[in-house]
C-alpha positions in Angstrom: 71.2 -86.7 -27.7 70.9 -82.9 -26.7 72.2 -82.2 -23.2 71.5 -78.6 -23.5 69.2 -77.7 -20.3 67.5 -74.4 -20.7 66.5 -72.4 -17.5 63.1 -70.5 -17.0 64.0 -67.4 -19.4 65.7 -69.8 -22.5 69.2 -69.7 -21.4 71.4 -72.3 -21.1 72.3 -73.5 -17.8 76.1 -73.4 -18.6 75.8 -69.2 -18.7 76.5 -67.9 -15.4 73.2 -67.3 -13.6 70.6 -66.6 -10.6 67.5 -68.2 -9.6 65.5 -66.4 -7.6 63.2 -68.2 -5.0 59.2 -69.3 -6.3 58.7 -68.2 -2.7 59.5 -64.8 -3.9 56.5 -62.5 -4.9 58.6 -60.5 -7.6 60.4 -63.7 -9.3 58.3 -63.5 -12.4 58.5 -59.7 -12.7 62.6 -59.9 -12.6 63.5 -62.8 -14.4 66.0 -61.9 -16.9 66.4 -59.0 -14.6 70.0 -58.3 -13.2 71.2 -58.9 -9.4 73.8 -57.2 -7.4 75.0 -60.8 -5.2 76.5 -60.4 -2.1 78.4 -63.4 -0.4 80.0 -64.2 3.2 83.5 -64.7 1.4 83.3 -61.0 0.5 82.4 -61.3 -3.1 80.2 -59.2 -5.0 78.9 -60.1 -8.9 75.9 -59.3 -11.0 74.1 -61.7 -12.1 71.3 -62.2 -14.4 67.9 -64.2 -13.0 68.0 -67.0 -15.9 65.7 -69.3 -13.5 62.9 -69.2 -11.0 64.0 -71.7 -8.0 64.7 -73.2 -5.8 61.7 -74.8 -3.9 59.8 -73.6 -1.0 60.9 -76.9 0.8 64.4 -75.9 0.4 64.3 -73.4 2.6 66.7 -71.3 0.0 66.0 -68.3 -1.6 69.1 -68.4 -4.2 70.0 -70.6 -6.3 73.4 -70.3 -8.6 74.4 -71.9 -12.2 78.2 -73.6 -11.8 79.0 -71.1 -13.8 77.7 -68.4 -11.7 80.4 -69.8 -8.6 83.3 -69.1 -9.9 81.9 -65.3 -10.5 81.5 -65.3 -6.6 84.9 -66.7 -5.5 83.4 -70.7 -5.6 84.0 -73.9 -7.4 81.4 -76.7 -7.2 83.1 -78.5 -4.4 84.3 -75.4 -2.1 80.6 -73.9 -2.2 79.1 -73.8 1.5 75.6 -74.7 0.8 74.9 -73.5 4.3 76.3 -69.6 3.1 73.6 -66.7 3.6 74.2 -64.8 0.8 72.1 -61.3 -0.1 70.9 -59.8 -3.9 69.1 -56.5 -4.4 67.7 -56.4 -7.8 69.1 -53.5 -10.3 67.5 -54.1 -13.2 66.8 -55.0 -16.5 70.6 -53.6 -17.9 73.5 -54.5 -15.3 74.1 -51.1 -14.9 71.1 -50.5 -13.3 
C-alpha cells in the first residue's frame, strides 16, 4: 500500500511546505512559489507553497507540512494553532 500523499503541486507531504489559503485570490498564481513566513515565536523561514488550503470555513489562511514546523521553531505538539503568523511572497527562486 502506497502512503505517499502528494500536495497540490506533486510534492510529497513529508517536504517542508506552505499552503496558502483557497480564500486567497493569488494561490493558483504562487503555488510552487516561495514564502518569506513570519511567526509570533520570532521565527522566520522560506517556504515553498506545495498546497492550496486550508478551507474557507477554517478561518486560516496558512497551512504548514510537519515538516515545515520544525523550520519555524515547532513540533507537532508545541504548535499554537491559534498563532497569527504572516508570509509575503518572494518568488518563484527563494532568493527572490
Amino acid at each position: 500500500m502506497d502512503r505517499t500523499h502528494r500536495t497540490a503541486s506533486g510534492a510529497s507531504t513529508s517536504e517542508p511546505g506552505i499552503s496558502i489559503s483557497e480564500a486567497a485570490p493569488w494561490r493558483y498564481q504562487t503555488l510552487g512559489g516561495y514564502w518569506r513566513v513570519h511567526m509570533p515565536n520570532g521565527r522566520t523561514a522560506i517556504l515553498r507553497q506545495t498546497d492550496i488550503g486550508p478551507a474557507r470555513w477554517t478561518g486560516r489562511m496558512l497551512d504548514f507540512t510537519y515538516t515545515a514546523l520544525q523550520q519555524l521553531g515547532y513540533t507537532e505538539g508545541s504548535f499554537p494553532t491559534d498563532a497569527v503568523a504572516s508570509a509575503e511572497y518572494i518568488g518563484r527562486t527563494p532568493n527572490g
